[in-house]
C-alpha positions in Angstrom: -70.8 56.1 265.7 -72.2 55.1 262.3 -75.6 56.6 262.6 -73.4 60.1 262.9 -72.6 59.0 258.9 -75.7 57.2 258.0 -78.9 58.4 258.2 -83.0 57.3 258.9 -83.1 56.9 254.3 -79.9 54.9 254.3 -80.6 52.6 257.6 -84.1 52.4 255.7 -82.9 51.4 252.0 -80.0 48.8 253.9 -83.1 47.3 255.5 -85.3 47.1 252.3 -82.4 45.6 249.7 -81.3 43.1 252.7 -83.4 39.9 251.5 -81.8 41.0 247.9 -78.3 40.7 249.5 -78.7 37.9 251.0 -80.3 35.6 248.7 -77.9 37.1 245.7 -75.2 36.2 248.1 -76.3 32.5 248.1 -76.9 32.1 244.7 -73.6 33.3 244.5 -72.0 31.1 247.3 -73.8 28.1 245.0 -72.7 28.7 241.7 -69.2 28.6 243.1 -69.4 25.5 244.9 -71.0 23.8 241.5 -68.4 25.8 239.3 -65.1 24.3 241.4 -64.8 21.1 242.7 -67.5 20.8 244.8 -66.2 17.8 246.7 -63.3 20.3 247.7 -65.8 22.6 249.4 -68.6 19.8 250.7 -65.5 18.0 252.7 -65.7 20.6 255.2 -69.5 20.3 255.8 -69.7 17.5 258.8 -73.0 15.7 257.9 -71.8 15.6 254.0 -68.3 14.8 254.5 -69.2 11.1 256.1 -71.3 10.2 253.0 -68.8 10.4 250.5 -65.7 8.2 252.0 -62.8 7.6 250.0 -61.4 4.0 249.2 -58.0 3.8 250.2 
C-alpha cells in the first residue's frame, strides 16, 4: 500500500539518510537523559537501576 505513494527515489533517499536518523535520534535521546534528572530515566534500565540503591 505505501509503495503506491512512495516511490524507488523516496525508498532510496529513506535508506541513504537512515544512519543520519538514527544516530541524530540518539544524540537526541542522550542529551535529554543528561539535561533532566538522569537518575529519573536510568531507574528504569535493569542492570543500572541495582547500582545506585537508595538508603532508606
Amino acid at each position: 500500500m505505501l509503495e503506491r505513494f512512495v516511490g524507488p527515489r523516496y525508498r532510496q533517499l529513506a535508506r541513504n539518510w537512515l544512519p543520519t536518523v538514527g544516530m541524530w535520534g540518539t544524540v537526541g535521546a542522550l542529551g535529554l537523559v543528561w539535561a533532566t534528572d538522569w537518575r529519573l530515566i536510568l531507574d528504569w534500565v535493569p542492570y543500572i537501576n541495582g547500582k545506585f540503591k537508595k538508603d532508606d
